[in-house]
C-alpha positions in Angstrom: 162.3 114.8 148.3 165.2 116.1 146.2 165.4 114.9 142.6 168.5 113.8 140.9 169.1 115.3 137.3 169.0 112.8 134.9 171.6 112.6 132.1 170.8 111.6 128.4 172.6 108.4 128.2 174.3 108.5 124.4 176.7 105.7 124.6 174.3 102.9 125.7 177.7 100.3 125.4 179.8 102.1 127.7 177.1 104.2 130.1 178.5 107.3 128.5 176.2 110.3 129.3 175.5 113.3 127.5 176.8 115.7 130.6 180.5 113.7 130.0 180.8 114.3 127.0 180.0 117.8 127.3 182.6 118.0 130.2 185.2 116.6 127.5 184.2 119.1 124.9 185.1 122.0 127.7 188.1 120.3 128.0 189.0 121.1 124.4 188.0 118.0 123.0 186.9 119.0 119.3 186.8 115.8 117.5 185.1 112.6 117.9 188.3 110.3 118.5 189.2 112.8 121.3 186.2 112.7 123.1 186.1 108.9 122.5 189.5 108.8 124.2 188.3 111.1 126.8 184.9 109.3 127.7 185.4 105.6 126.4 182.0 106.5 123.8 182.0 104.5 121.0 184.4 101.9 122.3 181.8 99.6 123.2 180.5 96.3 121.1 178.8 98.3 119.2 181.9 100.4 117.8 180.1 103.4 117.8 177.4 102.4 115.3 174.5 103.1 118.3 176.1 106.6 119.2 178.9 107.9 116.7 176.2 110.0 115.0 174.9 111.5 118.4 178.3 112.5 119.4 178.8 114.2 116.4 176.2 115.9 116.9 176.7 117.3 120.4 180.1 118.6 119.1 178.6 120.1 116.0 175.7 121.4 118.0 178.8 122.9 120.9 181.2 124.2 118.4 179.0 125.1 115.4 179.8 123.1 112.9 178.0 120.6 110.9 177.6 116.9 111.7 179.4 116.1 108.5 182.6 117.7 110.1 182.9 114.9 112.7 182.5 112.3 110.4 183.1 109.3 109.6 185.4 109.0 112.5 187.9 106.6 113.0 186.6 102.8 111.6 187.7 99.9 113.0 187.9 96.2 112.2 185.2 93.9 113.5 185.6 92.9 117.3 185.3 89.3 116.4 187.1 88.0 113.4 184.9 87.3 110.3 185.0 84.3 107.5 185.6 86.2 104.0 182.3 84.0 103.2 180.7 86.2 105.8 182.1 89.5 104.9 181.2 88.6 101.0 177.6 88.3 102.0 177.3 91.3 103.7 175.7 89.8 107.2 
């Protein structure tokens, strides 16, 4: 029986594997917005909290640069919209 390779998941929101988002680095893809435009990682609920760091670290690791190059990446507002009560608190 024949195994299948198995692919680091890194984007657990969107199924994004490490093997695509190597593919989108080969495809010149040097920062973290382009691979997330590429690949979709970091557009899930989480908004790239779970795997921005992981990303940057596959590009840092592939194009020799430190992690600190990649980031902080693009931010975005919350996906759902927040009470300023809320925000205040920090939740």
């Amino acid at each position: 029986m024949i195994e299948a390779k198995e692919s680091k998941v890194v984007c657990r929101c969107e199924e994004v594997t490490e093997e695509e988002i190597l593919e989108a680095i080969a495809m010149g893809d040097e920062s973290l917005n382009a691979v997330k435009r590429r690949t979709r990682a970091g557009m899930g609920l989480c908004q790239g909290k779970t795997c921005k760091r992981l990303v940057a670290a596959i590009l840092a690791q592939e194009l020799e640069a430190s992690v600190e190059a990649f980031l902080p990446g693009s931010i975005r507002p919350p996906v759902r919209p927040l009470s300023l009560e809320t925000l205040a608190k920090g939740e």
